[in-house]
C-alpha positions in Angstrom: 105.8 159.2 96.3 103.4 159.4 93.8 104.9 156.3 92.0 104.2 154.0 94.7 100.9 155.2 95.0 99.7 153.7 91.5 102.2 150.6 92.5 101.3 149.7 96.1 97.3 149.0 94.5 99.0 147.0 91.6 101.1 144.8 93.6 97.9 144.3 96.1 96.0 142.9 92.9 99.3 141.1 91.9 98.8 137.6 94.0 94.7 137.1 93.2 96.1 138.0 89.5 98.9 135.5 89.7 96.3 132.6 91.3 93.5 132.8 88.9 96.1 132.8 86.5 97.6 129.7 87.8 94.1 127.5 88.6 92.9 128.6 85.0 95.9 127.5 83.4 95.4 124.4 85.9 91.9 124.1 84.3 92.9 124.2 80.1 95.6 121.6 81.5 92.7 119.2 82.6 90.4 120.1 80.0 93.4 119.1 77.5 94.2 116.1 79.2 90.9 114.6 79.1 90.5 115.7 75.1 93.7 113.7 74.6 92.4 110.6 76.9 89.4 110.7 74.7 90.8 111.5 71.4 93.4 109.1 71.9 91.7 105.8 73.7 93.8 102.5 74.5 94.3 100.9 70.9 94.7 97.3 72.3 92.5 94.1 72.2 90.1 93.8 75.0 91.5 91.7 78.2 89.7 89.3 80.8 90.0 91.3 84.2 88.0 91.5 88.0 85.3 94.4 87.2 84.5 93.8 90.9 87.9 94.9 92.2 88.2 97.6 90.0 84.6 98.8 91.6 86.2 99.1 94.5 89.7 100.4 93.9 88.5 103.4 91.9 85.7 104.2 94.5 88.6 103.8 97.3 90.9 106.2 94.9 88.4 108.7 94.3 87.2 108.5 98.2 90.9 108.9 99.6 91.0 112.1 97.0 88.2 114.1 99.0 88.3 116.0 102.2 85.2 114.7 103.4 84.6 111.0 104.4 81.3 108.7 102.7 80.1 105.6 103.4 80.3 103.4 100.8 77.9 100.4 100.7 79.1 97.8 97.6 76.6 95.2 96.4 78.9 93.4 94.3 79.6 90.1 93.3 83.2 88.0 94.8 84.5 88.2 91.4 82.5 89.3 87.9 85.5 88.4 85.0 84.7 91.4 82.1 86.3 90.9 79.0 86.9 95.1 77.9 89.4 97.6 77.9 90.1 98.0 81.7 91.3 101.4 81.3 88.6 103.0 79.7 86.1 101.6 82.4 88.2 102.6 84.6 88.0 106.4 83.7 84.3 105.9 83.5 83.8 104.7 87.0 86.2 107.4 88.4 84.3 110.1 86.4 81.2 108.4 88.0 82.1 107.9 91.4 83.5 111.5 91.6 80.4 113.2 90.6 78.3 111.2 93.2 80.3 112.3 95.5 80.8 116.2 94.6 76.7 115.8 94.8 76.8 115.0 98.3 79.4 117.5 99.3 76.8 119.3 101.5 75.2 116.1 103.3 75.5 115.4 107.1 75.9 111.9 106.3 77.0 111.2 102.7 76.5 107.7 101.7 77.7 105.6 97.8 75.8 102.5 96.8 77.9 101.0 94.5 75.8 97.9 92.7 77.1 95.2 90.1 74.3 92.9 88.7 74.8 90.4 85.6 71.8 89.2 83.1 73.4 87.1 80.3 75.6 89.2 78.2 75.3 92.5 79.7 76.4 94.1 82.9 75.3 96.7 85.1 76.7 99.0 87.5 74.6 101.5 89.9 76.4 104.0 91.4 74.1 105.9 94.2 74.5 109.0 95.8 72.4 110.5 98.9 72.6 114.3 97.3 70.1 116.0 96.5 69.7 114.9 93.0 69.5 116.0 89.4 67.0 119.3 88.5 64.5 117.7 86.0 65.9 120.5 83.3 69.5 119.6 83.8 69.0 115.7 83.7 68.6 115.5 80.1 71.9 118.0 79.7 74.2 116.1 81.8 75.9 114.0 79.0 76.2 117.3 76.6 80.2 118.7 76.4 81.1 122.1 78.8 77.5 121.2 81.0 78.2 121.7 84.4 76.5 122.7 87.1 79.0 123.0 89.9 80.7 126.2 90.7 84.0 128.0 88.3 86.9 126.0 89.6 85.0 123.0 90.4 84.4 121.2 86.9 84.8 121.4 83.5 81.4 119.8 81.9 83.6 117.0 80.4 83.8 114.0 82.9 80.2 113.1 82.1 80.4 114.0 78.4 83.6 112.0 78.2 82.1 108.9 80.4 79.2 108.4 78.0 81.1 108.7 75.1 83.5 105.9 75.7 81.0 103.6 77.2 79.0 104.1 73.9 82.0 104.4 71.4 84.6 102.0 72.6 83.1 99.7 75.7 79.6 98.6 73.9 78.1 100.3 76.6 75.4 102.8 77.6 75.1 105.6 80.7 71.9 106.7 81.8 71.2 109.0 84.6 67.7 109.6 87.0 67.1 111.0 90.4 66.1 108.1 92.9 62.8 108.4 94.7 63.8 108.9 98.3 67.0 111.2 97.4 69.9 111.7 95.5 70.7 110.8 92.2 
């Protein structure tokens, strides 16, 4: 009797135990994976490929991954041929995309502008959100490793860090980040 009244508590605590357990584990496993995806980027020569289309399939991957539907409004040319490493853009954009739209997760009407404009050699892509934008404090912290702002559970404080680094390091590329005048970031 007075065994299973130390036990009964225990195995009340036992499932909240077992799930942080699991989603910090879960956590480490993502943090590790995007260390490795970093520390370990493509090692092949650069390729042609559609920069355009892969605007749109990572914004339609990241979109299809959330519960809650945005708009999406793409200013983009038919076709912008980008001679790079397709794969590290790639995880750029999605980083990019997926931040925008964690910022808009409390908006009635969450809306993406996606933009692709070229001048000469260089290209640039905008990525919009309707959010409620960047605290002027955090905005020059957002690139810096383990800097988050969303909640435990929610983000590690790498996909930004990670983004900038391999557009500087390995794409010839810069990020920049400001808070637009009528909203979001």
């Amino acid at each position: 009797m007075q065994e299973s009244g130390r036990i009964n508590p225990i195995l009340k605590d036992l499932k909240p135990l077992v799930d942080g357990t699991k989603e910090g584990a879960e956590r480490v496993s993502a943090i590790v994976q995007s260390l490795l995806r970093f520390t370990t980027p493509q090692q092949q020569d650069a390729e042609d490929f559609d920069l355009c289309q892969l605007v749109k399939t990572v914004a339609q991957w990241v979109l299809r991954g959330n519960r809650k539907t945005s708009k999406v409004r793409f200013d983009l040319p038919q076709q912008l041929i980008f001679l790079g490493h397709e794969g590290l853009v790639h995880q750029i954009l999605v980083n990019l995309v997926q931040n925008a739209v964690d910022a808009m997760e409390t908006k009635e009407d969450p809306t993406l502008w996606i933009s692709l404009q070229q001048e000469k050699e260089a290209v640039f892509i905008k990525i919009q959100d309707n959010g409620t934008g960047i605290r002027p404090e955090n905005l020059v912290r957002i690139f810096d490793p383990f800097f988050t702002t969303k909640t435990p559970g929610k983000g590690t404080g790498l996909g930004l860090y990670i983004s900038y680094l391999l557009a500087t390091e390995h794409c010839r590329g810069n990020l920049t980040a400001e808070n637009h005048p009528d909203t979001g970031a």
